[in-house]
N, C-alpha and C positions, 0 to 999 in steps of 0.2 A: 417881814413885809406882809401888807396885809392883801388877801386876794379881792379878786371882784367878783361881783356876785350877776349873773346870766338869769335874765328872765324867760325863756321859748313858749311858745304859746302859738297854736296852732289849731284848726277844727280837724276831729277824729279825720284819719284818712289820707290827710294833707302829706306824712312822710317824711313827720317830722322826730321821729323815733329813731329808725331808720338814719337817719341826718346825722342825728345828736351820736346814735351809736358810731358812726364812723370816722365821728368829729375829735371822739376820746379817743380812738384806736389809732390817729394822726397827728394829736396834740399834746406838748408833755405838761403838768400839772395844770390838769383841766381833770374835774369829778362832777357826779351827775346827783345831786340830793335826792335820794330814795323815798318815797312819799309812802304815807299810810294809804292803806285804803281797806272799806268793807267792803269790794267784791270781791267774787269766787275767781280765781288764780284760770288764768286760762292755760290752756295745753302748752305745758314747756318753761311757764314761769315760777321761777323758782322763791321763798319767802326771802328777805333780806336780800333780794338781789335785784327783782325787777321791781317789788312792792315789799311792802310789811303790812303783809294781810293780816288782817285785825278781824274780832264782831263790833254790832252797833256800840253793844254796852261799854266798853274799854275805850271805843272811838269817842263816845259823847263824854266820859270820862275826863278825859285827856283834855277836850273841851273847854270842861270846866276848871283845870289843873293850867289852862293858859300855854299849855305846849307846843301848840299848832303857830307858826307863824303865818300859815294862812288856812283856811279851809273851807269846802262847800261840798255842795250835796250835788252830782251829774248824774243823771238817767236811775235815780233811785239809789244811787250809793256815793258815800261819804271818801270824800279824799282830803287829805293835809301833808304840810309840812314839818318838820321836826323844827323848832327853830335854836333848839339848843344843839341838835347835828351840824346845823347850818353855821352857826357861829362857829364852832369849834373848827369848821371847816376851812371857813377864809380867815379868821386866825392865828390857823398853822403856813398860810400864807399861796393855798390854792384856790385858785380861781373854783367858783362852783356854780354849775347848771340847773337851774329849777324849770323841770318842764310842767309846766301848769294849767288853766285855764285863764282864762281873760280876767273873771273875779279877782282868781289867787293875784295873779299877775298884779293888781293894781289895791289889795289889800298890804301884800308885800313893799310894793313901791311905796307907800305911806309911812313903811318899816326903815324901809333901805333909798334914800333918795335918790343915791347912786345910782342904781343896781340901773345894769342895762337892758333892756329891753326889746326884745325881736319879735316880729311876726311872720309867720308863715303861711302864704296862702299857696292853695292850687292852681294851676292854669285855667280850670274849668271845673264847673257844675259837673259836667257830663264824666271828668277826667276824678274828680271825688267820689262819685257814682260807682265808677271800676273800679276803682281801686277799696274800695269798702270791701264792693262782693268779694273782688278777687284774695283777697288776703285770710275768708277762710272763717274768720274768729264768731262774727256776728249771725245772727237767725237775719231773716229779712225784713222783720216789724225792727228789730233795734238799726238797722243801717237805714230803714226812713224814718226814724225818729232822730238819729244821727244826720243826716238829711234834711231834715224839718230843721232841726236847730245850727244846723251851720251860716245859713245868711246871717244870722244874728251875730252871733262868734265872730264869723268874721269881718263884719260891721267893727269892730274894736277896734282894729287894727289902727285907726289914728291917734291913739291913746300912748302908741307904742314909738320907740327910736328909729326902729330900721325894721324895715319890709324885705321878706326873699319870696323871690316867686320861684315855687317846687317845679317846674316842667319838666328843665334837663336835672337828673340829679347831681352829676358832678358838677356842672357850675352854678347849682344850688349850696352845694357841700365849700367849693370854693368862696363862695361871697360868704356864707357865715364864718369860716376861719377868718375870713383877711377882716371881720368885726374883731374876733378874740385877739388876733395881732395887733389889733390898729390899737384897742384899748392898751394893750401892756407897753405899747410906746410913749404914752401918753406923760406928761409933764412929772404928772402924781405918780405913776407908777417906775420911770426911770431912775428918781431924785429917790424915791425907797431901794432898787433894787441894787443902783452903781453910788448910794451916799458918797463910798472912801473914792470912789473912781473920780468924783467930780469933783469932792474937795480936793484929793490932790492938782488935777489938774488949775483949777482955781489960784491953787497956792505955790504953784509951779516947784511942786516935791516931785521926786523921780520913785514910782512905784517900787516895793520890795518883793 
């Protein structure tokens, strides 16, 4: 059975890290494709787990070797996709998450027709604002240049399938699962996963 493939896409801050982390820790074959990137690893992240921090040179590399199934350049550094991870991944017949930007997001979709698509917005300007400071990671030039660049980001958003608005977190966390659910019900995905269930019942055989 072949998985499907999860678009999230979000401006810095929105919570949607956060989300996604909580979304595997309650969902079963559901993975999250680990993306390159040239920036410096911030405190606690580890290689091969949050990222696969790379340099320029290897990155542009890579480039030109067609490996990236999507990638672009944020706040001065490079980020992609693996797109032979990515294969391999739904495949083997798990669903896989690609948290991206709006670009990747719709460089990808060109790739994957399928592939589903979420966005995540905040409740508020003011409510993206706190949440940047508070979380620690940024200097103050990069959280209003992060700032500067979210109206635009999140201007996207109708490009996309389904909209979650981050307020409350748990009934943020809840409407993106009941998306991962609602798809694995779906025509396509049953008719792969119960083939012998439905032929028999079709053919009125008594299961063994």
């Amino acid at each position: 059975m072949t998985g499907s493939l999860f678009i999230i896409t979000a401006a810095s801050g929105t919570g949607k890290t956060s989300l996604v982390k909580q979304l595997l820790a309650t969902t079963n074959d559901l993975t999250v494709s680990v993306s390159h990137t040239t920036r410096t690893p911030r405190p606690g992240e580890i290689d091969g787990h949050h990222y696969h921090f790379t340099d320029v040179e290897n990155f542009v590399t890579a480039i030109g070797e067609n490996k990236f199934l999507e990638h672009a350049e944020v706040f001065g550094n490079y980020y992609g996709t693996s797109e032979q991870s990515v294969r391999t991944q739904l495949e083997a017949g798990v669903d896989v998450i690609l948290e991206i930007d709006w670009q990747g997001a719709l460089q990808v979709k060109k790739i994957f027709t399928d592939a589903i698509m979420i966005f995540i917005l905040p409740p508020s300007i003011a409510t993206l604002r706190q949440r940047l400071s508070t979380r620690g990671q940024d200097t103050m030039e990069v959280i209003e240049q992060r700032l500067a660049g979210a109206v635009t980001e999140m201007a996207q958003y109708v490009h996309f399938d389904f909209v979650i608005i981050n307020d409350n977190f748990e009934v943020a966390l809840t409407e993106l699962k009941a998306i991962i659910v609602a798809d694995r019900q779906t025509l396509k995905r049953q008719q792969q996963r119960y083939h012998r269930t439905i032929s028999n019942l079709l053919s009125n055989k008594v299961e063994e």
